[in-house]
Backbone as CSV, one residue per row, in Angstrom:
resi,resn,N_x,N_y,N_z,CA_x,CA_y,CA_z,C_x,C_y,C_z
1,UNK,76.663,226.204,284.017,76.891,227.002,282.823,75.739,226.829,281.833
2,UNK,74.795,225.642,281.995,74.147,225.433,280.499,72.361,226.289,281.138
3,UNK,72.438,226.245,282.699,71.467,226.764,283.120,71.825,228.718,282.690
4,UNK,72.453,228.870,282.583,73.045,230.620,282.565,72.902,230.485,281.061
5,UNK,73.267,229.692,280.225,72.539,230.061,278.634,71.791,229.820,277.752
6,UNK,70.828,228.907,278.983,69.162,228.965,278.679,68.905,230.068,279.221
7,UNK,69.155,230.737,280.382,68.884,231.995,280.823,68.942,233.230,279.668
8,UNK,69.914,233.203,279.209,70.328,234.332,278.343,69.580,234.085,277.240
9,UNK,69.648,232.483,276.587,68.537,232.785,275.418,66.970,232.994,275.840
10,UNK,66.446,232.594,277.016,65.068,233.126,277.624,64.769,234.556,277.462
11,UNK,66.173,235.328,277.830,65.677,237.162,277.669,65.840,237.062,276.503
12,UNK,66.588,236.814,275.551,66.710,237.406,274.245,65.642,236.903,273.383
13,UNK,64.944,236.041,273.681,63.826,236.088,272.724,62.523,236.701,273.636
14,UNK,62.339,237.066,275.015,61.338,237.834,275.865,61.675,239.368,275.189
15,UNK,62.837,239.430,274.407,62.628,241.164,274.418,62.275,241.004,272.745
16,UNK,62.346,239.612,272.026,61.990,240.089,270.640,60.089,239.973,270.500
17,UNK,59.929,241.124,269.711,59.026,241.490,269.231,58.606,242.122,268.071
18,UNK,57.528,242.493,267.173,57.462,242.650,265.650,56.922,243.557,265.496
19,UNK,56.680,244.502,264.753,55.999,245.025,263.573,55.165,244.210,262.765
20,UNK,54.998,243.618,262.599,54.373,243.026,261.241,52.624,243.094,261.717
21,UNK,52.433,243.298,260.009,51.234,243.494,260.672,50.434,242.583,260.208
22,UNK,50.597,241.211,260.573,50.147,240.008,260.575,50.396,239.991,262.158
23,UNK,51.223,239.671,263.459,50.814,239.568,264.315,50.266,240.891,264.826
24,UNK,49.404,240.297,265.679,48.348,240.869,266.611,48.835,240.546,267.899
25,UNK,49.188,241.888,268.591,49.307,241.573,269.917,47.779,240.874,271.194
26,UNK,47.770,240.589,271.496,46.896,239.999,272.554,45.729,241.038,273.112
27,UNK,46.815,242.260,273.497,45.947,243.528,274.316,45.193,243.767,272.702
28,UNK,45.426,243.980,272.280,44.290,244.455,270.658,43.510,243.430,270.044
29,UNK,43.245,242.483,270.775,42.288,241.169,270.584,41.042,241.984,271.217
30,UNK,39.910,241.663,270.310,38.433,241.916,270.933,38.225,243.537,271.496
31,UNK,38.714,244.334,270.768,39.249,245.639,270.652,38.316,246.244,269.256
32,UNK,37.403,247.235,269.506,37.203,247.900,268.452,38.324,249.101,267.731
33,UNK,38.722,248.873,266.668,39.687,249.482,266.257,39.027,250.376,264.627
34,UNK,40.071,251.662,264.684,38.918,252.747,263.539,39.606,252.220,262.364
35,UNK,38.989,252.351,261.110,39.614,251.792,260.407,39.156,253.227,259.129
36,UNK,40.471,253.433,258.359,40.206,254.916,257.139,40.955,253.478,256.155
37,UNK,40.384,254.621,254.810,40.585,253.641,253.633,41.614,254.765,253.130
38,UNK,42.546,254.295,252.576,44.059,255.298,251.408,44.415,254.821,250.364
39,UNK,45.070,255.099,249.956,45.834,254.750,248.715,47.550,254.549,248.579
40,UNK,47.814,253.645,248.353,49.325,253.772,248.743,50.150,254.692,247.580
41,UNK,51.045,255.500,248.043,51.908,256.600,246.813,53.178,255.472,247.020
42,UNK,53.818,255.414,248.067,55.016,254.756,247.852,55.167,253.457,248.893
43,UNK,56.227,252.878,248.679,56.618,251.489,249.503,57.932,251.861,249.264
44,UNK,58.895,252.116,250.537,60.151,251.882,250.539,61.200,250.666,251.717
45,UNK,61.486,249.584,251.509,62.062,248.962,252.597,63.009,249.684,254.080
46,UNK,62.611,249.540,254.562,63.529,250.105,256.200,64.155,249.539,256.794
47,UNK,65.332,249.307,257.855,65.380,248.865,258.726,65.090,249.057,259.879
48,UNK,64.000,248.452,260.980,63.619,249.226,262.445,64.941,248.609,262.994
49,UNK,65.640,249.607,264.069,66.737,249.237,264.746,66.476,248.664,265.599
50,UNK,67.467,247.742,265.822,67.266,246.456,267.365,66.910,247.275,268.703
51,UNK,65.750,246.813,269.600,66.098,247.349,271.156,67.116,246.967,272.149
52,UNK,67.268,247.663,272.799,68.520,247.081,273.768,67.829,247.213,275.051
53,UNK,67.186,246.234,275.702,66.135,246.773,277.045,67.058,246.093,278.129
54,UNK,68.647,245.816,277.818,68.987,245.687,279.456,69.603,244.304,279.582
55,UNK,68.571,243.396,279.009,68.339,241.930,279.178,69.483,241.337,278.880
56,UNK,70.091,241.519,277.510,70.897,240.840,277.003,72.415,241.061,277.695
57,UNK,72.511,242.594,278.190,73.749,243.106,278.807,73.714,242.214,280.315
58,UNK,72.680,242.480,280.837,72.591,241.922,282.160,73.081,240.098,282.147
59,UNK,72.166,239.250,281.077,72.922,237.878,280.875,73.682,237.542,280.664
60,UNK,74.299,238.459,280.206,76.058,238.239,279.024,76.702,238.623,280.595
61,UNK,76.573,239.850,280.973,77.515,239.949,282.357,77.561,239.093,283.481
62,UNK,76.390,238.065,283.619,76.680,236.778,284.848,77.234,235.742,283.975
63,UNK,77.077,235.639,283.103,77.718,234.373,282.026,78.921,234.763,282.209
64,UNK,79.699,236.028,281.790,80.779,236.467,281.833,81.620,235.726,282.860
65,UNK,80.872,236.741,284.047,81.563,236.768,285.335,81.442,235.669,285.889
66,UNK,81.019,234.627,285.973,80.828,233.296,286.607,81.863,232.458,285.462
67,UNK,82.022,232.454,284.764,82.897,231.990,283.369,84.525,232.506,283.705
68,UNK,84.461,233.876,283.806,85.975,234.095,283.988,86.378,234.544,286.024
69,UNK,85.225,233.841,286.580,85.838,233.753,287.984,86.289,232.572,288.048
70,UNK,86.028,231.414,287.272,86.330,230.149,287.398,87.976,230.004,287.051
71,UNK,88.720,230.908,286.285,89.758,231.160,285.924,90.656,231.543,287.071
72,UNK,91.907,230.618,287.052,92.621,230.940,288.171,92.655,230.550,289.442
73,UNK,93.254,231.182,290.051,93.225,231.189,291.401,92.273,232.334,292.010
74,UNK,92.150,232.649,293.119,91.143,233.501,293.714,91.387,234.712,293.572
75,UNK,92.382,235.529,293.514,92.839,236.985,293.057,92.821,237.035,291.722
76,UNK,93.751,236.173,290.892,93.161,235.968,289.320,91.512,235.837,288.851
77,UNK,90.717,235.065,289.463,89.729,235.021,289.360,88.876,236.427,289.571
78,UNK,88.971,236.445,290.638,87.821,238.182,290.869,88.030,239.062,289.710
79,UNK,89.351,239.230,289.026,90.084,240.002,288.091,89.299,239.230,286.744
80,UNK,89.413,238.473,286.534,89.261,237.557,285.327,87.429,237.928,284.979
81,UNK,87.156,237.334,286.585,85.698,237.898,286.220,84.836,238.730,286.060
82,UNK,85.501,239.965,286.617,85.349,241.223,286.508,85.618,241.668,284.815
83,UNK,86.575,241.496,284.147,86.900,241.201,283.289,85.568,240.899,281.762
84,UNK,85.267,239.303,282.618,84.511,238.655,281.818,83.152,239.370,281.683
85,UNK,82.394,240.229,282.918,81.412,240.084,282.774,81.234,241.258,282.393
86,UNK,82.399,242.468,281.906,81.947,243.224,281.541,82.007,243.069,279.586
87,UNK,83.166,242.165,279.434,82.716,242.042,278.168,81.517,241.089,277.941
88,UNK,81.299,240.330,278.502,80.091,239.469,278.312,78.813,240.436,278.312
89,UNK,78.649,241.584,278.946,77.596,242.550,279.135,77.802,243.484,277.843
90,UNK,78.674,243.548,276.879,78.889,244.013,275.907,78.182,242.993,274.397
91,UNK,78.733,242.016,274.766,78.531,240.806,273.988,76.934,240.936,273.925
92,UNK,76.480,240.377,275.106,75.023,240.582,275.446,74.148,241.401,274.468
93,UNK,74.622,242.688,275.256,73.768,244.149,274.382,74.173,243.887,273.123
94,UNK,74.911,243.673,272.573,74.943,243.681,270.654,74.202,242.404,270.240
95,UNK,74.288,241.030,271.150,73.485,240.379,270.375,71.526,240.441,270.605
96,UNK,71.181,241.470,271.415,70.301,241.384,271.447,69.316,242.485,270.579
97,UNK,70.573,243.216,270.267,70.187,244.267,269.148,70.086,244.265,268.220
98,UNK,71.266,242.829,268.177,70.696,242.182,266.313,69.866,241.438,266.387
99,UNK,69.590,240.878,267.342,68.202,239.733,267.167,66.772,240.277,266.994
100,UNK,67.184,241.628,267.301,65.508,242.196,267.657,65.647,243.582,266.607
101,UNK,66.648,243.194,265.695,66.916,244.136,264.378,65.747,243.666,263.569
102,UNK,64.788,244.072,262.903,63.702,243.859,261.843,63.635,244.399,260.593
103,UNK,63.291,243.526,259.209,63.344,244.020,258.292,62.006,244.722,257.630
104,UNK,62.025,246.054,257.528,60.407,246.563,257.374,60.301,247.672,256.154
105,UNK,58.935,248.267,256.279,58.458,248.861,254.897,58.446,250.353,255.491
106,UNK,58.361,251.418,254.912,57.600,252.692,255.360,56.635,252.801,254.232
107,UNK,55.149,252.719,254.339,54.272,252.639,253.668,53.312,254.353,253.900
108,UNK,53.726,254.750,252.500,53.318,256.627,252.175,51.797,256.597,251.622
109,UNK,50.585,256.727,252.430,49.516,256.461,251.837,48.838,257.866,251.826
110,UNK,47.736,258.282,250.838,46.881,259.360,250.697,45.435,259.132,251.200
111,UNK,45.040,259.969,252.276,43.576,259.710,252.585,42.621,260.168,251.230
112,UNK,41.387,260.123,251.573,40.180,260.865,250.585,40.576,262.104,250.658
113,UNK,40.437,262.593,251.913,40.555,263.719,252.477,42.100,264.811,251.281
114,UNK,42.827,264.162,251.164,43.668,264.307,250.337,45.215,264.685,251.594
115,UNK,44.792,264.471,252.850,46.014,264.196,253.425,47.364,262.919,253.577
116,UNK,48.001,262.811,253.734,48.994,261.861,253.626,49.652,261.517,255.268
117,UNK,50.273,259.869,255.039,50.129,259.335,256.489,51.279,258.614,256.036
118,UNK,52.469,258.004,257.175,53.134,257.305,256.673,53.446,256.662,257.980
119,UNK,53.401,254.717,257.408,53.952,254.283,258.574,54.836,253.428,258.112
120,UNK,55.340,252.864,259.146,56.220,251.862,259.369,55.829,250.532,259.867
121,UNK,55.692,249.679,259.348,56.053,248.641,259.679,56.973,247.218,259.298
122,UNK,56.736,246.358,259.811,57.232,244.787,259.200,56.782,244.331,258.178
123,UNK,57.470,243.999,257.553,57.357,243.678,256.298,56.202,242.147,256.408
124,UNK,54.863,242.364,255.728,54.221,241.348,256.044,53.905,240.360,254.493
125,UNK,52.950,239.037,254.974,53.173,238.349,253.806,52.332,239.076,252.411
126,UNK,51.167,240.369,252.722,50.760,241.363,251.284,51.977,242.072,251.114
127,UNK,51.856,242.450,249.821,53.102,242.996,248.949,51.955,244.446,248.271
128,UNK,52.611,245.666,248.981,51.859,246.522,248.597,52.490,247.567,247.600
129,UNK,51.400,247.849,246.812,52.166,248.825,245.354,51.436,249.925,245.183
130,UNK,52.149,250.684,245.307,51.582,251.696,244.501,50.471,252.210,243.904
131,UNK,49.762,252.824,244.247,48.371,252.926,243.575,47.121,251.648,244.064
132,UNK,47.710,251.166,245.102,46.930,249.697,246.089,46.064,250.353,246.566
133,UNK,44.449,250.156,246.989,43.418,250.341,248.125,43.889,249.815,249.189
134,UNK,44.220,250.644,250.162,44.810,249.863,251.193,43.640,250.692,252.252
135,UNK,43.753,249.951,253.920,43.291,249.912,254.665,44.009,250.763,256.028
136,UNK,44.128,251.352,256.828,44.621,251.714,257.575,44.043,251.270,259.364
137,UNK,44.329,250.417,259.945,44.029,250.045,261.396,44.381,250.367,262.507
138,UNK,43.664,251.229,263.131,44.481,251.810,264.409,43.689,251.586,265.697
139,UNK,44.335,250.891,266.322,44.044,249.942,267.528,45.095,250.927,268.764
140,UNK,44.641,250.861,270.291,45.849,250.772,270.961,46.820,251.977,270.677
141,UNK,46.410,252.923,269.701,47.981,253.783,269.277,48.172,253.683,267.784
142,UNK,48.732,252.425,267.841,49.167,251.938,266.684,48.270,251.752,265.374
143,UNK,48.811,252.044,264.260,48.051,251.830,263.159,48.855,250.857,262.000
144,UNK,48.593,249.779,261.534,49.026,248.744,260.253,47.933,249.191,258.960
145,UNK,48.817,248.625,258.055,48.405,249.016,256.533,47.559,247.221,255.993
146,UNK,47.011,247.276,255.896,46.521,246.405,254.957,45.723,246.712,253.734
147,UNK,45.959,245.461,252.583,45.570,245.623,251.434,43.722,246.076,251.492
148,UNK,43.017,246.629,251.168,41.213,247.021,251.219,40.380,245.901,250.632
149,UNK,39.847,245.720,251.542,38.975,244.231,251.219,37.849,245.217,249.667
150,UNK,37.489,243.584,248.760,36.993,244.064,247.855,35.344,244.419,248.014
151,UNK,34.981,245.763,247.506,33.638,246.235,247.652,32.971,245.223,246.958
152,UNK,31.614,244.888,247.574,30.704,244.571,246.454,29.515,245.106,246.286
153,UNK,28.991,245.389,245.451,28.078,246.395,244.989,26.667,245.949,244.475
């Protein structure tokens, strides 16, 4: 049993992953990435919703079912565990949806150009306001906001 919920906590932190745009994934290491300069109009907090990739349903359902086959006798058991592992595969999927629930920004910025861009991410340790020089980084797809390093002249 204690090997099946190291198992289960192994996927549930293999499927968490961030927004923030303080980590850097690995593949965007040593990566030339374009970088536009904006202006931030707004900052509003978000929540990105948890993923559900499988993992957590799939662990919760052998935990289950090995848990409530032990119940009983052998006809009780198959029943029990059948039982177990489908709520355990329920259990699973919700806790892995809250674990990998994130608390984040949608950041509304204005190019030069005078177009507007808005992303999303994780809420990181800069605190961006309104009327900020911010930075825009787009690596891979993806683009993060950071505060605009200061010119010097």
């Amino acid at each position: 049993m204690k090997k099946m919920i190291i198992a289960l906590s192994a996927v549930a932190l293999a499927a968490c992953s961030t927004t923030s745009p303080d980590v850097i994934s690995r593949q965007d290491t040593q990566r030339m990435s374009v970088v536009q300069d904006a202006t931030v109009l707004s900052v509003r907090p978000v929540t990105v919703d948890g993923s559900q990739s499988g993992g957590g349903g799939l662990a919760g359902g052998v935990i289950g079912g090995v848990a409530g086959s032990s119940v009983g006798g052998s006809r009780e058991g198959v029943i029990v565990g059948v039982l177990g592992a489908v709520a355990g595969a329920v259990i699973g999927n919700a806790v892995e949806r809250s674990a990998t629930k994130e608390d984040a920004v949608e950041v509304l910025v204005q190019l030069p150009n005078g177009e507007r861009r808005s992303i999303v991410q994780a809420r990181g340790t800069e605190t961006l306001n309104t009327g900020d020089p911010v930075i825009l980084v787009t690596s891979g797809g993806k683009t993060r906001v950071t505060r605009a390093p200061a010119v010097r002249g």
